[in-house]
Structure formats: structure tokens, C-alpha cells
N, C-alpha and C positions, 0 to 999 in steps of 0.2 A: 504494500500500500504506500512505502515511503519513497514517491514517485514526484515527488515537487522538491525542487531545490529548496523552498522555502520550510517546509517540512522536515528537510535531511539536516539542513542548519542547526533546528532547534532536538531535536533526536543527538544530532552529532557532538553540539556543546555539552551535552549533558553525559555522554562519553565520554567524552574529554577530560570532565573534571571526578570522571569516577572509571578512571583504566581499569580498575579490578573487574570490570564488565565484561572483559573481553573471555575470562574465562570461568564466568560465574551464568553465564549465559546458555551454554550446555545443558544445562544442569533445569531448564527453562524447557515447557512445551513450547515445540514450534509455533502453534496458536497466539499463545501469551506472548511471546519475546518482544514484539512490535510495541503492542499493548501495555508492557511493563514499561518501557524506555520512556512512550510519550506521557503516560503519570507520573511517573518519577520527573520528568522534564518539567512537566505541568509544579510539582513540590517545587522543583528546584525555582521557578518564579516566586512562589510564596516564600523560601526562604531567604529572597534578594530581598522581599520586601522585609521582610523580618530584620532583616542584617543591615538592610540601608545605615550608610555614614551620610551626614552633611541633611542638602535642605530633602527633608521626607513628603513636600510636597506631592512629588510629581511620583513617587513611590504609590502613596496615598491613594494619588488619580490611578495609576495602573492598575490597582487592588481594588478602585471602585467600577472599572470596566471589567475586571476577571468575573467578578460578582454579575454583572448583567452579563457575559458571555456565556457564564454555567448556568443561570438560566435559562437563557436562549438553548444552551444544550439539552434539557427537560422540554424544549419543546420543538426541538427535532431540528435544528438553524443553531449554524456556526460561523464565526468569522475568521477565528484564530486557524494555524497551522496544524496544529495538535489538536482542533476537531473533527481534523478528517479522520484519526484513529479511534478517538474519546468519544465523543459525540454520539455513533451508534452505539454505542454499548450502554444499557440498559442500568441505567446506576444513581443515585440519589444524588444531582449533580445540583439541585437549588437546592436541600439542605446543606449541600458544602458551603454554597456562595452565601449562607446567614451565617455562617461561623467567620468566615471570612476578616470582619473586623475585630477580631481578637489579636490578629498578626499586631495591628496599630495600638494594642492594650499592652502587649506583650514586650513590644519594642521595650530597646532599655532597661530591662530590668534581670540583665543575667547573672548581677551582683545576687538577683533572690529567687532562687530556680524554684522554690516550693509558690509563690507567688506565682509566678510564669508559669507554669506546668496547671497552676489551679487554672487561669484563664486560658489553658489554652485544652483544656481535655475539651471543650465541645468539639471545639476545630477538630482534636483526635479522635476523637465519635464518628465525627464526620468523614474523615478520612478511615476509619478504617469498617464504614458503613461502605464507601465505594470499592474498599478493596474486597468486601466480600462481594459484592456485585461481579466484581472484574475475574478475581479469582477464586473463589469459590467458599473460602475460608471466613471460621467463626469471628464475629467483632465483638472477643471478650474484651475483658479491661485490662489483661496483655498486654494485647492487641493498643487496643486505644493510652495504654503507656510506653510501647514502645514508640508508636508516631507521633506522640506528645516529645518524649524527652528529645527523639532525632531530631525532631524537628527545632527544637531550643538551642543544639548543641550541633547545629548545620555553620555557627560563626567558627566554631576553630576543627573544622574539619579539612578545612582548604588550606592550611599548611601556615594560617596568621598568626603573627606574635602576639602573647597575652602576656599584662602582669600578675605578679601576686596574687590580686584580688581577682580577676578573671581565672587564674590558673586555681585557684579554691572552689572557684563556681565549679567549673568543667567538672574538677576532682568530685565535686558533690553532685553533680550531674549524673558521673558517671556513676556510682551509687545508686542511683534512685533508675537507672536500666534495668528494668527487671531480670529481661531475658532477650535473646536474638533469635530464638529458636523456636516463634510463634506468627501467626498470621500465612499467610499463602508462599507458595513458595518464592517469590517475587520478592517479596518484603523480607523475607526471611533471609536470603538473600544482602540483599544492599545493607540491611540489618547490625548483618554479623560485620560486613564492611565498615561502616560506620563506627559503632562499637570498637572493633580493632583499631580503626585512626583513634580515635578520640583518648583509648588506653592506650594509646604508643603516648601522643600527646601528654598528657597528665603522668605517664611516670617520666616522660626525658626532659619536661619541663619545656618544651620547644618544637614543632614541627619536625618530624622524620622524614623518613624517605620511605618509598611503600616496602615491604620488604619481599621475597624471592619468590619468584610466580609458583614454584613448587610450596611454601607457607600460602600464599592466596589460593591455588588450589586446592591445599586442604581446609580452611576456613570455607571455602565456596561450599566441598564435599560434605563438611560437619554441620551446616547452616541448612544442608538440601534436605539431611536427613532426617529433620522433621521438629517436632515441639518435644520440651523434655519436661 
């Protein structure tokens, strides 16, 4: 289906910034692999908005067209790229876009991850309402704490400096991960990904380097093999 340049762009970026896909994706029905990439791509907008530095205007505005686009999605009309994948698929796409303004609650406050995690479990409801839509998988409260805390802990996944008091947040962040080994195989997936940056981060005190595709492909193997 990822037959527009426009399409392969935002699919591609979101590869980019998560190589471990390359061999986490196997391990993916053929059906889902497409379908994974453009949600996950679709996250990765909300957690630009989340992480926004500087004036949050124009973040704001993005975040208030995502909200009318995913409703436009519930009602069969898309504008974005990632509707050409999203969009059919059968999913609670306006109760996402009312969670939506929690991203702008949430902002700024990763000094107090029990705060930010309380405002932002609707959003994780929500999200992890569509993934059982998408992939098939139960939306216990797991489930809605794993995509809660990822999504909080999406600023030092990308390889950013933190101080002190950021690297305390993260460290209690990563605490309150329940587990990586729950939700659809997708999620379960990018999960354990995640999780592993974040625990490289908080013990080296500093952004690593990813480490050796044989390590990533047994984190991919142990995340595929199910909820524990």
C-alpha cells in the first residue's frame, strides 16, 4: 500500500529513528507490518508534540488538526498520508482525538512522572483501545501503562542529554514500566525496544549507542514470545 512518496516519507522517518525495526519486523504478520509502522509513525507525531522545545504554538495547532483528522477517520475521509493505511481499519479513532489534549497537560512536567502518567492514562486507554482494534490484543491496564509511560519517556529515547533532575525522572520512569511483554505483538515489540534504550540511558547516565544486532535480535525474539 506504501505507494506515494508522501506516505514512504512518513513510514521511513519513523524507521529511521527506531533501526531496531529492521529486524524486529520478522517476527510481524505480513498483514500487520505496514499497519504497525504507520501507528507507530502516527505516536511518533504525538510524541513531537509532547517533547516540543520553544514556542508550543504551532505544536498546539498540529495537535488540534490531528484531533479533526481522526475524526474525519471514524467517518471514512482522510487527509493525512498515514490515512491511506489507518483510516480503513476499523478502530476507535475519535475517542483517540478526545484524549488528545492531555499531550498539552502533560507537557513539562517530567520532573513528576506520577502527575504525567495520571493525565495521560486516558490518552493510554485510548491508545491501547486502537491497538486492540489493529491487532487483536486485550486493553488491560498493562497494556494502557505500558503506552502511558512510553509515551512520557519518548524525550530521552532519541539519544538527548539530560540533567540530574531529568536523569531521576527517566530513572523513576523506568520503575513504574510495568512490563514489555504485553499488548499485540507490534507493541510488544517497539516495547521491549524502548524499555532497553531508556535502561541503557539511566544506568550510563548518557545516551549509548544501540548495541549488537545479535543483542537486538534476541530482545526482538524474547518481546515476540509473548506476555509473562
Amino acid at each position: 500500500m506504501a505507494d506515494s512518496p508522501a506516505l514512504d516519507s512518513f513510514l521511513d522517518k519513523w524507521r529511521q529513528r527506531w533501526p531496531e525495526w529492521s529486524l524486529a519486523s520478522v517476527f510481524v504478520a505480513p498483514t500487520q507490518r505496514e499497519v504497525a509502522v504507520a501507528w507507530f509513525a502516527l505516536l511518533q507525531e504525538f510524541e513531537n508534540v509532547l517533547n516540543i522545545s520553544g514556542d508550543p504554538l504551532p505544536a498546539d495547532a498540529k495537535l488540534a488538526w490531528w484531533g479533526e483528522e481522526l475524526r474525519d477517520w471514524s467517518r471514512h475521509r482522510s487527509r493525512h498520508p498515514l490515512g491511506r493505511v489507518l483510516e480503513p481499519c476499523k478502530a476507535p479513532w475519535a475517542a483517540l482525538a478526545e484524549t488528545l489534549p492531555r499531550l498539552v497537560e502533560a507537557r513539562g512536567m517530567a520532573a513528576d512522572g506520577g502527575h504525567a502518567l495520571a493525565l495521560l492514562q486516558p490518552l493510554g486507554e485510548a491508545i491501547a483501545a486502537v491497538e486492540q482494534a489493529l491487532f487483536g490484543a486485550a486493553a488491560d491496564a498493562r497494556v494502557v501503562n505500558v503506552a502511558s509511560v512510553q509515551l512520557l519517556a519518548s524525550r530521552w529515547l532519541e539519544g538527548e542529554h539530560a540533567g540530574a533532575s531529568e536523569l531521576a525522572a527517566a530513572k523513576a520512569l523506568l520503575a513504574q514500566w510495568s512490563s514489555s511483554r504485553v499488548g499485540g505483538r507490534p507493541r510488544r515489540l517497539w516495547s521491549a525496544f524502548a524499555r532497553a534504550r531508556l535502561a541503557r540511558f539511566v544506568a550510563a547516565g548518557k545516551p549509548t549507542p544501540l548495541p549488537s544486532p545479535m543483542r537486538l535480535l534476541w530482545t526482538a525474539w524474547w518481546a515476540a514470545a509473548g506476555a509473562r
